[in-house]
C-alpha positions in Angstrom: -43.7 19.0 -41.5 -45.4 22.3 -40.4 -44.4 24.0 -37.1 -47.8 23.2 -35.5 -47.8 19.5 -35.7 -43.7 19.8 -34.5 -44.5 21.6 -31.1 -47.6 19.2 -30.8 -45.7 16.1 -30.7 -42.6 17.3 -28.6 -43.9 20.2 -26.5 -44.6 16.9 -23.8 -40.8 16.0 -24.1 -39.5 19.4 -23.9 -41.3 20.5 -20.7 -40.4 17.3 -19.2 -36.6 17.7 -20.6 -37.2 21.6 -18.5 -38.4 20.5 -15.5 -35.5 18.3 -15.2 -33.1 20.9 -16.0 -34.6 23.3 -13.5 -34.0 20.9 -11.2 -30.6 20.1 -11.5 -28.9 23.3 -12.2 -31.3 26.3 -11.5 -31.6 24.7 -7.9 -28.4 24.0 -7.2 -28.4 20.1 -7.4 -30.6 19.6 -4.1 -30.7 16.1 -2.7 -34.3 15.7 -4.1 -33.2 16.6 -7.9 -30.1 14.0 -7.3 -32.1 11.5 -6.7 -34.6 11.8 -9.8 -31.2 12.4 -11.8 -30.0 8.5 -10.7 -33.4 7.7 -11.7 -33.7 9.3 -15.4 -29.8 8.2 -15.9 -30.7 6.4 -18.8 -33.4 8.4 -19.7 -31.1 11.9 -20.1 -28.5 11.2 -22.2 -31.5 10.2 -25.2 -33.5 12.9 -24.4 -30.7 15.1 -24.9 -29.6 13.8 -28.0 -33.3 14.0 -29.1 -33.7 17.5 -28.3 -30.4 18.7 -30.0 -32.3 16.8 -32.9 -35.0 19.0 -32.8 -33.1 22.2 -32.6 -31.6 21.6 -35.9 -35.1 20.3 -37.1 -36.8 24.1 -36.0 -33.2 25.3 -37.6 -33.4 23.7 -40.7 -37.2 24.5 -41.6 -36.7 28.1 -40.5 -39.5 28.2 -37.7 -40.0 30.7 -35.4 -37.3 32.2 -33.7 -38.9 32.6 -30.4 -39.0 28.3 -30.4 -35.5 28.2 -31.4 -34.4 30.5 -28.7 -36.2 28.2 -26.4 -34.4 24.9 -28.2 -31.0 26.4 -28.1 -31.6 27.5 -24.6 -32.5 24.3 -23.6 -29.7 22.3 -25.1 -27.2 24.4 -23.7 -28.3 24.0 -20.3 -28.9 20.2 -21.0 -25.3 20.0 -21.7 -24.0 22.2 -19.2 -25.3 19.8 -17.0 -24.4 16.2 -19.2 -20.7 17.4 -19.3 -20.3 20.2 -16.5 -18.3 19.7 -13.2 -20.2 18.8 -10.2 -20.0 21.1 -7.3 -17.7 20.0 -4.7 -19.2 18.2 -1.8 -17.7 17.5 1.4 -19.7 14.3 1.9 -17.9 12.0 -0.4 -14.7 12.8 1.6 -16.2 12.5 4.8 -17.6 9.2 3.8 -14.2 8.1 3.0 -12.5 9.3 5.8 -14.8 7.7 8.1 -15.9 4.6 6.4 -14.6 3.5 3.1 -10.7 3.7 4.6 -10.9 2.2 7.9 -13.3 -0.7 6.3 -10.9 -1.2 3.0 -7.9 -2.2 6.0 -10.0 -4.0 8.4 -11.2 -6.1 5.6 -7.8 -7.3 4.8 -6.6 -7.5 8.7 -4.3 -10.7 8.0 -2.2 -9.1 5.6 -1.6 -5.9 7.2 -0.8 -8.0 10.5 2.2 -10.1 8.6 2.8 -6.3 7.1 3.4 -4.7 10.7 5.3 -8.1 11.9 7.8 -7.8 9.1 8.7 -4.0 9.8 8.2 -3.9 13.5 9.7 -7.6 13.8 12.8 -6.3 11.9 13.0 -2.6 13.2 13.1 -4.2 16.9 15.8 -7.1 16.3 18.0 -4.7 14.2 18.0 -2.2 17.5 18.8 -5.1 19.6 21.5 -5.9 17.7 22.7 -2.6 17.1 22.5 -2.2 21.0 24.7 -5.6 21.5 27.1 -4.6 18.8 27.9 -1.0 18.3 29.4 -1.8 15.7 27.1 -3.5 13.7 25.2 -0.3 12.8 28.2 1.0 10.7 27.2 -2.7 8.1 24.0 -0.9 7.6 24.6 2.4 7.4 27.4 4.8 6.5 29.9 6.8 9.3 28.4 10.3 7.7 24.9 9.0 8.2 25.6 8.1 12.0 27.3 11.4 12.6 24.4 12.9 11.0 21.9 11.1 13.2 24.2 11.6 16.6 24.0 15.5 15.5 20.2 16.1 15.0 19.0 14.6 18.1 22.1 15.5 20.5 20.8 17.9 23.0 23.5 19.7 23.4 23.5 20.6 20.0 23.0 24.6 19.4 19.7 23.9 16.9 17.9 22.4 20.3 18.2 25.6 21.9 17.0 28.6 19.2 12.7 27.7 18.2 12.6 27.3 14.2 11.3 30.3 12.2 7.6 29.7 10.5 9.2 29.6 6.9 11.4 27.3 8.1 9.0 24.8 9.3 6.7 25.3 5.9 10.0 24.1 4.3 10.6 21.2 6.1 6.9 20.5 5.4 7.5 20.2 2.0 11.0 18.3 2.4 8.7 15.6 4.6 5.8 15.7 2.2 8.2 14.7 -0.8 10.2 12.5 1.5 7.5 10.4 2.7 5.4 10.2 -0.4 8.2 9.3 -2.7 9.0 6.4 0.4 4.9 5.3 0.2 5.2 5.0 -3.7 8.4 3.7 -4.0 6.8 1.1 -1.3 3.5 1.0 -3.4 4.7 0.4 -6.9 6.8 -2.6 -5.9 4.4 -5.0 -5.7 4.3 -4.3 -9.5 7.4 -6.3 -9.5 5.9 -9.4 -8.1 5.4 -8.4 -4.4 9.3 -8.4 -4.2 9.7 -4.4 -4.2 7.1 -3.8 -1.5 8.8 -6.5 0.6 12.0 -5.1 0.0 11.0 -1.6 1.1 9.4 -2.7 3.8 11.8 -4.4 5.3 14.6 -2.0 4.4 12.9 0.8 6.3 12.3 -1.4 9.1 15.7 -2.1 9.1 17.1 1.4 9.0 14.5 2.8 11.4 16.2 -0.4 13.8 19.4 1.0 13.0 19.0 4.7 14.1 17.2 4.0 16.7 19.9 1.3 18.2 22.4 3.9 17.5 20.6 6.4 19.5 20.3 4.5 22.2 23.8 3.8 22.4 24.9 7.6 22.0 22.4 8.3 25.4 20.0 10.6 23.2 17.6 8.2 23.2 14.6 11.1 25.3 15.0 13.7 22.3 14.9 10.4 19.7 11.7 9.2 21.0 10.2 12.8 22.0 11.0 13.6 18.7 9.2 10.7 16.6 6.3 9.6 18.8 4.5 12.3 17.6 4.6 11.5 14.1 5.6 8.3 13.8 2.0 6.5 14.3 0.7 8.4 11.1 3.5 8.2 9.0 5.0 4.5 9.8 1.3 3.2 9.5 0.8 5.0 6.2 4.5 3.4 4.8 2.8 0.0 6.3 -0.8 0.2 4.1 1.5 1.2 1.0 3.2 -2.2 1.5 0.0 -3.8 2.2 -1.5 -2.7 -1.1 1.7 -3.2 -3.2 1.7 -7.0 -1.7 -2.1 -7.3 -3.0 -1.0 -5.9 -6.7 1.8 -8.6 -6.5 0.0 -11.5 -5.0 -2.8 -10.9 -7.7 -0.3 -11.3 -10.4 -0.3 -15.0 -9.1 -3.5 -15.7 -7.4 -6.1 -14.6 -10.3 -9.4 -16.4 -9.6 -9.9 -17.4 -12.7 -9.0 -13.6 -14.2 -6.7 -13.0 -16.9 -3.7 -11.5 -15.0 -4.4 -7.9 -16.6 -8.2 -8.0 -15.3 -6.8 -9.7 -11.8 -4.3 -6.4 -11.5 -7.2 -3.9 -12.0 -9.1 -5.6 -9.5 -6.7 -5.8 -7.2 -5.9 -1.9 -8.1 -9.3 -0.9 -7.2 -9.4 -2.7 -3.8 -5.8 -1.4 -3.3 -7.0 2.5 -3.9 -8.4 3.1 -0.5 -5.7 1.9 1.1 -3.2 4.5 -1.2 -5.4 7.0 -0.8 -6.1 6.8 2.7 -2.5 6.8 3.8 -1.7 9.8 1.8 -3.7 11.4 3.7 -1.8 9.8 7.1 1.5 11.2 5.5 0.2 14.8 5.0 -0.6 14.8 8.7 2.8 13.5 9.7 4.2 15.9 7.9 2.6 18.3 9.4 3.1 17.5 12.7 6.9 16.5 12.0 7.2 20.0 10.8 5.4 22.2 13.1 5.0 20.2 16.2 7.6 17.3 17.0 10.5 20.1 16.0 9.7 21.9 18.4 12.2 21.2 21.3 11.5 24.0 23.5 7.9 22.3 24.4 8.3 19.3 27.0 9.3 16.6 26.7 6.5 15.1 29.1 4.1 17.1 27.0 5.3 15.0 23.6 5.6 11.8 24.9 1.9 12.5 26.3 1.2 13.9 22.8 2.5 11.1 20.9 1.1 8.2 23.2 -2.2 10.2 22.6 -1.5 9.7 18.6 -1.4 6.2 18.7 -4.5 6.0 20.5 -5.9 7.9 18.2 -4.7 5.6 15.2 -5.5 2.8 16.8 -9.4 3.5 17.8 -9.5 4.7 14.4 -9.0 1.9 12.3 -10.6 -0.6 15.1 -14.0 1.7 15.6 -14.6 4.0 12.6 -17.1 2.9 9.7 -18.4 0.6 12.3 -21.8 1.4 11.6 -24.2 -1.0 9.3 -20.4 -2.5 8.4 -22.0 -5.8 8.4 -24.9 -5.2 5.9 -22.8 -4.3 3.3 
């Protein structure tokens, strides 16, 4: 084979396997040089392997250096861009944000209704009952737990009166990020077990959230309570909620497989599930947030947080009723 009749036959390929490299990493990606990537998908990954061929061809046979510069330039940027790390884009979040997440739970309404009636349905009869029977709140919880509960929203208690420090706050930020998250995947991974775990979180959390607030209620400190939680609450409740919701799918698919295997019904049902997961992560790290730097901080109004928080559910509610509206039914 003499260098001549090599360059001949793959001079074609090479300029072709440049042009397409200019375009994808010289440029910066642009949206034009994305779209002829999806189109040569196929066509890449062979003409890199051919290329890298021809390198060690031009090695091998000891042609000119100037053409194995080129070669050896070429395959390096050919695989800095077949194995590099996209740059980040903001668009894939966004889309999720506003589409993928609010479709993912309106598309599976029905179960995250019986979700909401099982927590709210037993949060609301537990606080009656609590209400009724004093007493009864001590069967679900332990004396030290009330007194703790009677202590942090008591407004007579020193803490309401002196604003938290900013390091302070960042701590409890973390403390509510753990908290919560451990809470949604505890939640989460029960379904694993059958759908029981989820249920049993669930319901235990409606329960205890019954509980304190019954006992609240009873003590008189239900206004710093409610000012306290409203702000948060429709994030961070909704967020346990979805967890629950998509530990119930992994568990119901364990049954219901469609004709699957159960492994391939699980990984299904995983994939549908990861919106809802990933979307109300995202819903805890903003309660946390605002449980940290906004709903401690008693020295604002109360008016003001109730106003606040009733704004919140709004919020959540248009959200997931309105958002990713657009072309929904065409896809």
């Amino acid at each position: 084979m003499t260098e001549g009749n090599f360059t001949a036959r793959r001079e074609e390929d090479w300029k072709e396997m440049g042009r397409f490299i200019t375009g994808g990493i010289r440029r910066g990606i642009s949206s034009k040089a994305r779209r002829n990537m999806r189109e040569k998908a196929a066509w890449f990954p062979q003409a890199f392997r051919q290329l890298t061929g021809d390198l060690n061809t031009a090695r091998s046979n000891g042609f000119d250096p100037q053409l194995i510069e080129r070669l050896n330039r070429l395959t390096l940027e050919g695989n800095q861009l077949l194995y590099g790390s996209r740059a980040f884009s903001v668009k894939p979040f966004f889309r999720f944000i506003f589409r993928t997440f609010p479709r993912a739970v309106r598309s599976r309404w029905r179960s995250l209704g019986a979700c909401f009636l099982i927590f709210f349905g037993l949060a609301i009869f537990t606080a009656l009952a609590c209400i009724r029977f004093p007493g009864f709140v001590y069967e679900l919880m332990s004396p030290w737990n009330a007194s703790s509960l009677e202590d942090m929203y008591d407004p007579g208690n020193p803490h309401f009166l002196k604003p938290r420090k900013i390091s302070t706050d960042a701590d409890m930020f973390g403390y509510y990020i753990y908290n919560n998250i451990s809470i949604a995947f505890m939640t989460f991974s029960g379904g694993l077990f059958a759908g029981v775990g989820s249920l049993f979180f669930l319901a235990s959390n409606g329960i205890f959230v019954g509980a304190a607030a019954g006992h609240i209620i009873n003590q008189g400190f239900y206004r710093t309570f409610f000012s306290f939680i409203i702000g948060h609450s429709p994030f961070e409740l909704t967020a346990i909620i979805l967890s629950a919701q998509a530990g119930l799918h992994l568990g119901y698919s364990l049954f219901v497989t469609r004709g699957l295997s159960r492994g391939a019904a699980l990984r299904k049902a995983g994939k549908t599930a990861l919106p809802l997961i990933g979307g109300g992560a995202l819903m805890l790290v903003i309660a946390a947030v605002i449980e940290a730097f906004w709903s401690s901080r008693h020295e604002i109004p109360q008016s003001v947080r109730f106003a606040a928080g009733a704004a919140a559910i709004l919020l959540v509610s248009c959200y997931f009723i309105f958002a990713g509206r657009s072309g929904e039914g065409g896809e």
